[in-house]
SEKOLBA-448904 format. One line per field, with one value per atom (N, C-alpha, C, O): residue in one letter; x, y, z; residue number from 1; atom name. Coordinates in Angstrom, 3 decimals, decimal comma, m for minus. Atoms other than C-alpha are relative to their C-alpha. Layout:
% residues N
residu c(a:...)
east c(X:...)
north c(Y:...)
up c(Z:...)
num c(NUM:...)
atome c(CA:...)
% end
This chain:
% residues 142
residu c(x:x:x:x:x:x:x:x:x:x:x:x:x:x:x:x:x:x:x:x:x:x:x:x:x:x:x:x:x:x:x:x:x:x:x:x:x:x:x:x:x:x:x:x:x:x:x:x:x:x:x:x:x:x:x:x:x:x:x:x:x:x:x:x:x:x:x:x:x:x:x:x:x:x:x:x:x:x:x:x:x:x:x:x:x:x:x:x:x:x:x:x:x:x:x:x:x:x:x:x:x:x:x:x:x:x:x:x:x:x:x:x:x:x:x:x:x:x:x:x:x:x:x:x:x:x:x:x:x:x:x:x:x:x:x:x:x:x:x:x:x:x:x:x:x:x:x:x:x:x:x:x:x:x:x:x:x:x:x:x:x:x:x:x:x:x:x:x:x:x:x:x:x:x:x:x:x:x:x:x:x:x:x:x:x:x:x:x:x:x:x:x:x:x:x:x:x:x:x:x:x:x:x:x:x:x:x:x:x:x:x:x:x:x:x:x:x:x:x:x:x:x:x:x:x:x:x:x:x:x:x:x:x:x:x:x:x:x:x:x:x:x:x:x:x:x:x:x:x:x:x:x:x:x:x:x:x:x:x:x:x:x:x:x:x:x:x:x:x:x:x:x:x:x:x:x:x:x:x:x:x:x:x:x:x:x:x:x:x:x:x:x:x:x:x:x:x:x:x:x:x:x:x:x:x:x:x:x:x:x:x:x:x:x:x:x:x:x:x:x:x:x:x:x:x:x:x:x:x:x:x:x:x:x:x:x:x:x:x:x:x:x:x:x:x:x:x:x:x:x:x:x:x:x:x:x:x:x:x:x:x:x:x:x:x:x:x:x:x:x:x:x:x:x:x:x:x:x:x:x:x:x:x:x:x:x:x:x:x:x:x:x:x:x:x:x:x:x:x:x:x:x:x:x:x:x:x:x:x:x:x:x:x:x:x:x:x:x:x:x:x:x:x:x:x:x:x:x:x:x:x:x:x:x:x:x:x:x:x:x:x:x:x:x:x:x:x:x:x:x:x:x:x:x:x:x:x:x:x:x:x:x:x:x:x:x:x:x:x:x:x:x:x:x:x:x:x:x:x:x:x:x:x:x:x:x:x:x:x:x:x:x:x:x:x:x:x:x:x:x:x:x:x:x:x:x:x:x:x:x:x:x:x:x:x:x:x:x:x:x:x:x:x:x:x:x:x:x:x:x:x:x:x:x:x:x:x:x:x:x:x:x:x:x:x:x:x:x:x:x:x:x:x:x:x:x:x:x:x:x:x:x:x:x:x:x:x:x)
east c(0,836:29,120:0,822:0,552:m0,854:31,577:1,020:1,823:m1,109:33,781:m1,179:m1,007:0,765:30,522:m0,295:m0,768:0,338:30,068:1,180:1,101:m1,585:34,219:m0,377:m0,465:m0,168:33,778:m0,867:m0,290:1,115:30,500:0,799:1,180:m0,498:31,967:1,455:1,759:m1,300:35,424:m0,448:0,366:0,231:33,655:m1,319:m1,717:0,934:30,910:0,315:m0,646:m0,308:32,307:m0,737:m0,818:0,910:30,165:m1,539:m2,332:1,477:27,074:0,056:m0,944:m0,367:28,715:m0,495:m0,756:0,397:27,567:m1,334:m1,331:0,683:24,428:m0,727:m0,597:0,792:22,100:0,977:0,604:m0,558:25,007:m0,144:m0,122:0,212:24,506:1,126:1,362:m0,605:26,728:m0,778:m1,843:1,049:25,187:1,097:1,207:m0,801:27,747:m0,735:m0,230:0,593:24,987:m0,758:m1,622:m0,050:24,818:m1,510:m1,889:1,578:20,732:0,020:0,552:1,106:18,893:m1,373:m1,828:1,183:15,461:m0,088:0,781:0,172:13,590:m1,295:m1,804:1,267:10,052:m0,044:0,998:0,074:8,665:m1,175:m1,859:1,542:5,496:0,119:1,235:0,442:4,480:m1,031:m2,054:1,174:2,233:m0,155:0,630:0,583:0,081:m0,505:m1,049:0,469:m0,932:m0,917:m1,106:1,043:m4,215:0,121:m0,978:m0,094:m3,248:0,429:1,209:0,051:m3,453:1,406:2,180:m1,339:m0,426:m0,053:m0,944:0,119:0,774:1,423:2,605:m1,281:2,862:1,097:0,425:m1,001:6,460:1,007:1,669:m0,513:8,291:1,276:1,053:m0,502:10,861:1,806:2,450:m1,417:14,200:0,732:0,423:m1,170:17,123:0,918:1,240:m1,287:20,095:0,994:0,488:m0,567:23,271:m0,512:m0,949:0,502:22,495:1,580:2,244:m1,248:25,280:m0,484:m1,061:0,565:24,547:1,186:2,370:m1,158:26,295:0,717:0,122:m0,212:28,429:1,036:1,486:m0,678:30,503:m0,539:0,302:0,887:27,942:m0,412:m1,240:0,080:28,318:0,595:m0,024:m0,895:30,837:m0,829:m0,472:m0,029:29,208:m1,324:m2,092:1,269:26,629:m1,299:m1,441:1,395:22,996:m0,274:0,253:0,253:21,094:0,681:1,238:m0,747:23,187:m0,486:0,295:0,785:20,089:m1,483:m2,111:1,518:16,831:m0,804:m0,367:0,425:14,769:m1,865:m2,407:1,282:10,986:m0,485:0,257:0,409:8,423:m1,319:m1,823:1,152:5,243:m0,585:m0,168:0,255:3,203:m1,883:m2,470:0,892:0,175:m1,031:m0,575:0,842:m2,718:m0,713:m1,353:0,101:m4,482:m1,487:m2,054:1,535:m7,654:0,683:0,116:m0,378:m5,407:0,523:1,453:m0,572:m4,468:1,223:1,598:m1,350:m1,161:0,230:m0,471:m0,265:0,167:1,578:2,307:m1,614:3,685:0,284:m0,543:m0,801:6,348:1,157:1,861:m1,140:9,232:0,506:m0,155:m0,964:12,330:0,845:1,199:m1,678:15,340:0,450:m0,311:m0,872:17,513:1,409:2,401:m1,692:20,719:0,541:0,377:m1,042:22,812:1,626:2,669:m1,439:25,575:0,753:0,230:m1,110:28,287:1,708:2,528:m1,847:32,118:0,196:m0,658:m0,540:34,319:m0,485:m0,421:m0,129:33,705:m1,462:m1,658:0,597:30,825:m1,234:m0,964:1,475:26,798:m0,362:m0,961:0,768:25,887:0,004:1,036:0,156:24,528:0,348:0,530:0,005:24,866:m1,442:m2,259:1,464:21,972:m0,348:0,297:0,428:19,833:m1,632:m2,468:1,595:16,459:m0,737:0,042:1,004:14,060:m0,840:m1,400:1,002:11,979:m0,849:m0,457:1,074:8,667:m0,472:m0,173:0,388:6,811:m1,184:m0,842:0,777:3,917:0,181:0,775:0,286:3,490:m0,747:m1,785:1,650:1,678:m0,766:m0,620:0,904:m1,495:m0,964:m2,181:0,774:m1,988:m0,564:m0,115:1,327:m5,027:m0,184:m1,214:m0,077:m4,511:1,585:1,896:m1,052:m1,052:0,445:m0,271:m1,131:1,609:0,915:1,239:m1,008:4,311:0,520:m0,170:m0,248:6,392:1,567:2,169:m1,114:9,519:0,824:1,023:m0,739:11,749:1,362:2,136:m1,205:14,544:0,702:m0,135:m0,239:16,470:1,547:2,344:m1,351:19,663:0,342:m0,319:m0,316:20,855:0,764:1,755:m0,621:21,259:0,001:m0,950:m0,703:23,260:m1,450:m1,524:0,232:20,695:m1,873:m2,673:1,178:17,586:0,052:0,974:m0,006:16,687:m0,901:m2,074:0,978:15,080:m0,361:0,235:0,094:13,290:m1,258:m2,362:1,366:10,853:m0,888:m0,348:0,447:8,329:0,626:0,563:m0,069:9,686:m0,758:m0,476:1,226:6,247:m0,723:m1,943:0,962:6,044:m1,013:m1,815:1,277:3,357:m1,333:m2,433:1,187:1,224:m0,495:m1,554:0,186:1,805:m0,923:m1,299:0,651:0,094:m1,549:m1,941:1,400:m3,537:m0,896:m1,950:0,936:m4,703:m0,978:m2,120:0,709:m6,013:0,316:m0,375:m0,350:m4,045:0,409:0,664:m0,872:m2,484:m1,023:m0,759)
north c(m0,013:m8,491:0,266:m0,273:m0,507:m7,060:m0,858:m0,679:1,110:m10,216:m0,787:m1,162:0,888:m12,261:0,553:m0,203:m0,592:m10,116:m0,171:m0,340:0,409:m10,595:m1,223:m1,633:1,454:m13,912:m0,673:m1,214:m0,057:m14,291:0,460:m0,403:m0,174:m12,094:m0,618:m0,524:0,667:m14,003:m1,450:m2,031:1,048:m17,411:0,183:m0,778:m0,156:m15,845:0,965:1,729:m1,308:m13,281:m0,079:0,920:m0,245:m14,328:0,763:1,032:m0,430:m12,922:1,400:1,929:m1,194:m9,390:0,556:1,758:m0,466:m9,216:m0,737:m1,676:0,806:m10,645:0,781:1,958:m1,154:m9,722:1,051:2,099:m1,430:m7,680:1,150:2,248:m1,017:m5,412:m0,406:m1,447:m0,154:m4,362:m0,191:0,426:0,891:m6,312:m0,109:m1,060:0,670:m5,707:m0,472:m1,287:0,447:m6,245:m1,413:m1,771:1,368:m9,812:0,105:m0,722:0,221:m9,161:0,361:1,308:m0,625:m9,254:m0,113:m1,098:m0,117:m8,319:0,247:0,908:m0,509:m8,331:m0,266:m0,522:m0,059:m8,504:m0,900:m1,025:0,721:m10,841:m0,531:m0,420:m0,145:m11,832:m1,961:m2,366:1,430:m15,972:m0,199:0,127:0,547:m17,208:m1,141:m2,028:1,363:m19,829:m0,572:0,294:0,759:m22,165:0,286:0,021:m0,526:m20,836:1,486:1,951:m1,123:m17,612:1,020:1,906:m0,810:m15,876:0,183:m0,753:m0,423:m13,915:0,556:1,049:0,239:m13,891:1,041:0,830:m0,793:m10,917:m0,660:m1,030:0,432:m12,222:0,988:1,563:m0,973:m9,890:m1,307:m2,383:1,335:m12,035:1,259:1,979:m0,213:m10,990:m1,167:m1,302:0,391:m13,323:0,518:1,647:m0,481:m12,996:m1,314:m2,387:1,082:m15,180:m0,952:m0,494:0,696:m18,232:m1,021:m1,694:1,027:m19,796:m0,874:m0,407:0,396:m22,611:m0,370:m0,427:0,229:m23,491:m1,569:m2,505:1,094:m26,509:m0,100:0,770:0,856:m28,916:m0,014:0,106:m0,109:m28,933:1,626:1,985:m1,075:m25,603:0,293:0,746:0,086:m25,649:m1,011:m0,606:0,629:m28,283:0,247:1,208:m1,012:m27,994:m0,423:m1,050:m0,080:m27,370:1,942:2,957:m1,660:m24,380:1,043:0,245:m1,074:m20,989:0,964:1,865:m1,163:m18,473:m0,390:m1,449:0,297:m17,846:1,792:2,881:m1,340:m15,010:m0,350:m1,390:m0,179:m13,980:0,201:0,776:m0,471:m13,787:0,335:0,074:m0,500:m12,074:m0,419:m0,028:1,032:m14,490:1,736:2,155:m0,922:m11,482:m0,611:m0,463:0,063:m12,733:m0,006:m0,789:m0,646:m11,930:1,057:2,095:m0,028:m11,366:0,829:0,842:m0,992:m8,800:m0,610:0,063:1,113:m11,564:0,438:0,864:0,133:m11,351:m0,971:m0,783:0,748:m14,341:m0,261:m1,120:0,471:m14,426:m1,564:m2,471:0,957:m17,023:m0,086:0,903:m0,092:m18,085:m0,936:m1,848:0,453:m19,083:m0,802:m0,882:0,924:m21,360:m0,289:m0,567:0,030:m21,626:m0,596:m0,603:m0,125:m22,582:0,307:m0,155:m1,068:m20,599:m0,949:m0,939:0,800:m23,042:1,072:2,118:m1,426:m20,493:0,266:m0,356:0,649:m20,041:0,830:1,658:m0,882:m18,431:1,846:2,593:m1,530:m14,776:0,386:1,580:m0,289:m15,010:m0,846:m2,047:0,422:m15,984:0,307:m0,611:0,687:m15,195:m0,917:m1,541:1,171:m17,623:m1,452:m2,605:1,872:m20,384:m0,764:m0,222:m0,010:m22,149:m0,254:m0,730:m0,487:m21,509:m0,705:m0,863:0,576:m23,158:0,498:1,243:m1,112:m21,507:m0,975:m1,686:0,491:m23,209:0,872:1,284:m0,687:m21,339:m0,867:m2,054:0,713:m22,412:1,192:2,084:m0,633:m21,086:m0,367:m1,443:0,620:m21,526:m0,702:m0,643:0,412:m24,026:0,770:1,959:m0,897:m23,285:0,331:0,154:m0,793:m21,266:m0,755:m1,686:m0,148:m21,020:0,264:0,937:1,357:m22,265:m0,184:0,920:0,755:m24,020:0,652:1,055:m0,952:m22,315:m0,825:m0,959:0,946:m24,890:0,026:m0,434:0,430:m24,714:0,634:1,519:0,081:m24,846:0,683:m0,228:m0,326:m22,551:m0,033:0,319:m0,242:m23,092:0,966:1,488:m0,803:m20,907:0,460:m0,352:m1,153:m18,533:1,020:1,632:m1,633:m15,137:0,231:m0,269:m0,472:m13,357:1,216:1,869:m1,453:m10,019:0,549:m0,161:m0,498:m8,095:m0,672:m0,435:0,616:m10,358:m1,632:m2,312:0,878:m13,557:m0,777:m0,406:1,079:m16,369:m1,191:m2,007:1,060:m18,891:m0,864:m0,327:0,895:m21,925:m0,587:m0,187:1,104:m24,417:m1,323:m2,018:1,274:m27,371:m0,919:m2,010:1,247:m28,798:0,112:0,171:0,297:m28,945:0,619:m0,014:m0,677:m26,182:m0,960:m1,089:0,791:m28,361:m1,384:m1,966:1,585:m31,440:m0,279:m1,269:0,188:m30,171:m0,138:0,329:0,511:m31,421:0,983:0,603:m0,403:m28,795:0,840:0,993:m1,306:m26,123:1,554:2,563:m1,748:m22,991:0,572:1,764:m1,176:m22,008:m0,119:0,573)
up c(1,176:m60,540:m1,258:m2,332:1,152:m62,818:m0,211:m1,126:0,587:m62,646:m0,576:m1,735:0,944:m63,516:m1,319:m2,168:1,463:m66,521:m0,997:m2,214:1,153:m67,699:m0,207:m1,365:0,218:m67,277:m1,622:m2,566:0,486:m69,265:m1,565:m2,356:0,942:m72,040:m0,825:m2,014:0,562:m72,333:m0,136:m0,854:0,211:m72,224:m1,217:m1,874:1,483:m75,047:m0,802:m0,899:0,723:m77,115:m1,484:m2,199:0,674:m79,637:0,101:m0,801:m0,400:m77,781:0,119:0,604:m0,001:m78,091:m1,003:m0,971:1,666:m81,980:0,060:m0,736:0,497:m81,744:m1,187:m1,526:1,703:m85,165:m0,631:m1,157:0,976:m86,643:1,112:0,557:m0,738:m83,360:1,327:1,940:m1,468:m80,507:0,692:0,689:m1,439:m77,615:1,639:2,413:m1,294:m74,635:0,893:1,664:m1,112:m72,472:m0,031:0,770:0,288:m73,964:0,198:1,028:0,252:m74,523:m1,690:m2,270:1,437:m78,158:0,050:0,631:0,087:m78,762:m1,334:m1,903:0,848:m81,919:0,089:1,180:m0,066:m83,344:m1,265:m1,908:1,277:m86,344:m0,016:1,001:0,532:m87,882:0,074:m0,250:0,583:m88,133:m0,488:0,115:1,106:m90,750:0,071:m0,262:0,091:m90,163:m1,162:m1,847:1,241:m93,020:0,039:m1,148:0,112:m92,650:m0,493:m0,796:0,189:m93,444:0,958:0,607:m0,756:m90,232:0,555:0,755:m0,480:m88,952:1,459:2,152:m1,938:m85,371:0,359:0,086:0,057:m84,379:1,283:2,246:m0,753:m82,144:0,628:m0,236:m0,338:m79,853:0,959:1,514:m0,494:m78,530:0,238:m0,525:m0,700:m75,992:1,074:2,257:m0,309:m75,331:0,568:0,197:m0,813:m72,813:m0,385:m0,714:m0,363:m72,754:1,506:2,561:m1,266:m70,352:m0,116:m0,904:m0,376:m68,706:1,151:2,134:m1,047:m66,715:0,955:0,620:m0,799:m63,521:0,341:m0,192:0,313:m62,665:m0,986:m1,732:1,145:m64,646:m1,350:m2,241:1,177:m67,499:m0,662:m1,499:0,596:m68,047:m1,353:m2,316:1,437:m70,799:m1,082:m2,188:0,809:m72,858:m0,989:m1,020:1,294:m75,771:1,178:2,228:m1,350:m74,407:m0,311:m0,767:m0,202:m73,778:m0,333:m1,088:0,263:m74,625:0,270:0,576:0,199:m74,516:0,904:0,933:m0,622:m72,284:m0,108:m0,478:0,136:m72,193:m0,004:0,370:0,324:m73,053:m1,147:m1,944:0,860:m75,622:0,457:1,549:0,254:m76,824:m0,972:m2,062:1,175:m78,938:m0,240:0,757:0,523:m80,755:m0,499:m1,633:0,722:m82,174:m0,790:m0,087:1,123:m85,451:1,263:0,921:m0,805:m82,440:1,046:2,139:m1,279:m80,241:0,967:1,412:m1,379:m77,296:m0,241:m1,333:m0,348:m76,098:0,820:1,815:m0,534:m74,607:0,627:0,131:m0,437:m72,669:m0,188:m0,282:0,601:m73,489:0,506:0,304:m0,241:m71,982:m1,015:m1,512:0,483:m73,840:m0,064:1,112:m0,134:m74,222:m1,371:m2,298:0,960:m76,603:m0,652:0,078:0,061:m78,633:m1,033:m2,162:1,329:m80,720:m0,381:0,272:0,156:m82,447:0,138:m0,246:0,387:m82,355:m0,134:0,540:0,195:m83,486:0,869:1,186:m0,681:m81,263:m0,187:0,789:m0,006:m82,217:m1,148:m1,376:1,198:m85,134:0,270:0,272:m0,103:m84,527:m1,350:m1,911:1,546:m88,190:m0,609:m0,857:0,983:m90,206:0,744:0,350:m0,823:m87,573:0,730:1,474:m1,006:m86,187:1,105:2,039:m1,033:m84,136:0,226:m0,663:m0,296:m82,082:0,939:1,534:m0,788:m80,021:0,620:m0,214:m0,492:m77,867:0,880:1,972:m0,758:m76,835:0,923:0,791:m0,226:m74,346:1,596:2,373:m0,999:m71,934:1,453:1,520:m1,196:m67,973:m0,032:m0,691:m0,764:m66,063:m0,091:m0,376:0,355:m66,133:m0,594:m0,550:0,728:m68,453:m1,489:m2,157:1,000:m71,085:m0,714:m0,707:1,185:m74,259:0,827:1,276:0,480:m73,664:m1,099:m2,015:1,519:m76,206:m0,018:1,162:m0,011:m76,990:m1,449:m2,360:1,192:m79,864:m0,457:0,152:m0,112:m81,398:m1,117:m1,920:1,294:m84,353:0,098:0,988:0,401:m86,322:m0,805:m1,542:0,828:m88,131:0,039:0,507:0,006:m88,378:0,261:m0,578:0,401:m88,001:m1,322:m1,854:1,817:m91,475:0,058:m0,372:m0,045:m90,713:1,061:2,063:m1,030:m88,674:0,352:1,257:m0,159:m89,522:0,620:0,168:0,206:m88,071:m0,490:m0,460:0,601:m89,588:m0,161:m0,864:m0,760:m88,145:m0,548:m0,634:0,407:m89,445:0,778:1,809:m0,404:m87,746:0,099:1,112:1,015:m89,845:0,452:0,948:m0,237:m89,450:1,083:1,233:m1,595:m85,508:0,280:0,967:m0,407:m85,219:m0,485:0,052:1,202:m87,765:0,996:1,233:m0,705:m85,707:1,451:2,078:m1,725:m82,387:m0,519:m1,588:0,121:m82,247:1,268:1,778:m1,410:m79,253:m0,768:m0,333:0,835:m81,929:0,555:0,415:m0,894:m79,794:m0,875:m0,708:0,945:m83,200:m1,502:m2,485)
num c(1:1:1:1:2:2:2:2:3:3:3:3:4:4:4:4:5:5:5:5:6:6:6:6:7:7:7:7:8:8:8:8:9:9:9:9:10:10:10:10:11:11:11:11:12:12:12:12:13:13:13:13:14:14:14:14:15:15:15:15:16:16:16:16:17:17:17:17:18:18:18:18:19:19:19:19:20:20:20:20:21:21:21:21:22:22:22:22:23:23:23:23:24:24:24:24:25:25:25:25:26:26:26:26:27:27:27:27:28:28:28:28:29:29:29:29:30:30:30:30:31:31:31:31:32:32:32:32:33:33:33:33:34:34:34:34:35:35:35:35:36:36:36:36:37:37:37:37:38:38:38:38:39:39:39:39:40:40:40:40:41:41:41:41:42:42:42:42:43:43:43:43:44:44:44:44:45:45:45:45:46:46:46:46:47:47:47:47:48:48:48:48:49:49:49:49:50:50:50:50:51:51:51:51:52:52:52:52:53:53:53:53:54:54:54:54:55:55:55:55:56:56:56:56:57:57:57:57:58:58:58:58:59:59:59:59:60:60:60:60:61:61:61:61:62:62:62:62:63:63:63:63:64:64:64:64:65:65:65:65:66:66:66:66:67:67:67:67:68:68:68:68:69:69:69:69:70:70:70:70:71:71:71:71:72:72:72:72:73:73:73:73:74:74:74:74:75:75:75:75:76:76:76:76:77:77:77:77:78:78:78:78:79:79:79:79:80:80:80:80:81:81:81:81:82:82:82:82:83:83:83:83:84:84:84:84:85:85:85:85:86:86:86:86:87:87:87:87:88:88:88:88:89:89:89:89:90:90:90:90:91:91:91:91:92:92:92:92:93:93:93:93:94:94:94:94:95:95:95:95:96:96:96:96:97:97:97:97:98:98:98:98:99:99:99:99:100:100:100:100:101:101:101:101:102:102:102:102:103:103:103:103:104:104:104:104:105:105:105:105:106:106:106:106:107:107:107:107:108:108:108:108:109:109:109:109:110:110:110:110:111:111:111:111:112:112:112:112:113:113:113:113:114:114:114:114:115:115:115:115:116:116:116:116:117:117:117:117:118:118:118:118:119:119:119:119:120:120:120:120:121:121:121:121:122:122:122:122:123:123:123:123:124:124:124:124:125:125:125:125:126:126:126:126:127:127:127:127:128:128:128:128:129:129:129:129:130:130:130:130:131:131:131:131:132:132:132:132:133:133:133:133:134:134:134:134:135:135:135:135:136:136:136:136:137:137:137:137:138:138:138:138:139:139:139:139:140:140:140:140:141:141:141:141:142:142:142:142)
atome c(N:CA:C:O:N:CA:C:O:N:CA:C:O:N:CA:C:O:N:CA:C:O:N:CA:C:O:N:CA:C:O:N:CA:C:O:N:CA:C:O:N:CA:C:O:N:CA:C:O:N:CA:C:O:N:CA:C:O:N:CA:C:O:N:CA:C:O:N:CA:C:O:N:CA:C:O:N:CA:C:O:N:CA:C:O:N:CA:C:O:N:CA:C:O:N:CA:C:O:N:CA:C:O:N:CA:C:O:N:CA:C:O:N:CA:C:O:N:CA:C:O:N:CA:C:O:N:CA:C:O:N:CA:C:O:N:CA:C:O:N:CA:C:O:N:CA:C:O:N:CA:C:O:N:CA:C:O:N:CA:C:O:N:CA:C:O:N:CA:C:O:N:CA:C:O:N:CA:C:O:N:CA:C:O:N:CA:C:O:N:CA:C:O:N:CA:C:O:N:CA:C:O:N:CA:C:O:N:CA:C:O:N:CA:C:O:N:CA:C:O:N:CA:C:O:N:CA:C:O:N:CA:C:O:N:CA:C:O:N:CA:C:O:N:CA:C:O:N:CA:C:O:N:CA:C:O:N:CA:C:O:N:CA:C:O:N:CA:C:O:N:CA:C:O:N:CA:C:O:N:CA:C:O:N:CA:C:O:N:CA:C:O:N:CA:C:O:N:CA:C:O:N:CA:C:O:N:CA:C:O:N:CA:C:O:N:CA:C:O:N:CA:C:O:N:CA:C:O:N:CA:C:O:N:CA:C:O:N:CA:C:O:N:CA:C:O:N:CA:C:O:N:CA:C:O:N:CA:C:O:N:CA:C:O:N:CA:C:O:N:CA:C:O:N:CA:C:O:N:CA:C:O:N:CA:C:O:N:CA:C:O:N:CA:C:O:N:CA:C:O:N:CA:C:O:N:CA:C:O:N:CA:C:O:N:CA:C:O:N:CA:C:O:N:CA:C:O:N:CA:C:O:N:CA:C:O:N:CA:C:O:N:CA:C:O:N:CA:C:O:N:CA:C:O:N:CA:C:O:N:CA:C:O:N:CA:C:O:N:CA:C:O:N:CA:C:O:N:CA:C:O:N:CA:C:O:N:CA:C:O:N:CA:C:O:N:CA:C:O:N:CA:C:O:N:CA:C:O:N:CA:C:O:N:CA:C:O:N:CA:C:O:N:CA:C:O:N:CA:C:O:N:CA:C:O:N:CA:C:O:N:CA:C:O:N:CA:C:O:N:CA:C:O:N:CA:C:O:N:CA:C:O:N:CA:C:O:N:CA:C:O:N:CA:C:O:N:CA:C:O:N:CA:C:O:N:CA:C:O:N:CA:C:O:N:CA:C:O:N:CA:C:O:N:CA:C:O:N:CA:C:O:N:CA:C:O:N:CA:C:O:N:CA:C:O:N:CA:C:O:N:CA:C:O:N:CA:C:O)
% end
């Protein structure tokens, strides 16, 4: 276990700083608010790990990040969310590079949650848009 963890850290040493934070354990978690064009605000609890995949295709661009979210409600609901992700990233430095998020609910489940942000890390905040896609879904879950 402790060689999969050198490895991990010498093939991401960017995932050590994530948000401006010591991350040896290559996890970030944060929390953040989305505003719907209607007004209503949707609280986001959202934790990322490095994701390495296995294989030949491991090294190449693609995925970087998976993890969970917590999509809030303005109506109290909580809805889990799984993750995927990719963090452009330089050798040693994740600020200010971007970054995409793909939410997305289980089979299943009741509304369907699907959706997608872009954004950056900016020192210990990140900040992430729609650009549009929430607008574009026709189910009415948001």
């Amino acid at each position: 276990m402790a060689f999969v963890l050198l490895v991990t850290w010498l093939l991401n040493p960017w995932a050590m700083h994530l948000g401006v934070r010591w991350t040896p354990a290559l996890t970030w978690h944060g929390v953040g608010k989305l505003q719907s064009t209607s007004g209503a605000s949707y609280g986001l609890f959202m934790e990322v790990s490095v994701y390495m995949r296995r294989g030949r295709r491991g090294m190449g661009r693609g995925q970087n990040l998976q993890g969970t979210a917590k999509l809030c409600t303005p109506q109290g609901e909580t809805y889990p969310l799984t993750v995927n992700g990719y963090l452009k990233r330089d050798w040693l430095d994740a600020d200010r590079k971007p970054a995409t998020f793909y939410f997305y609910s289980s089979k299943g489940a009741d509304p369907r949650r699907n959706f997608e942000l872009l954004g950056a890390g900016h020192g210990q905040e990140l900040v992430l848009e729609d650009k549009g896609n929430m607008a574009a879904r026709n189910d009415n879950s948001f």
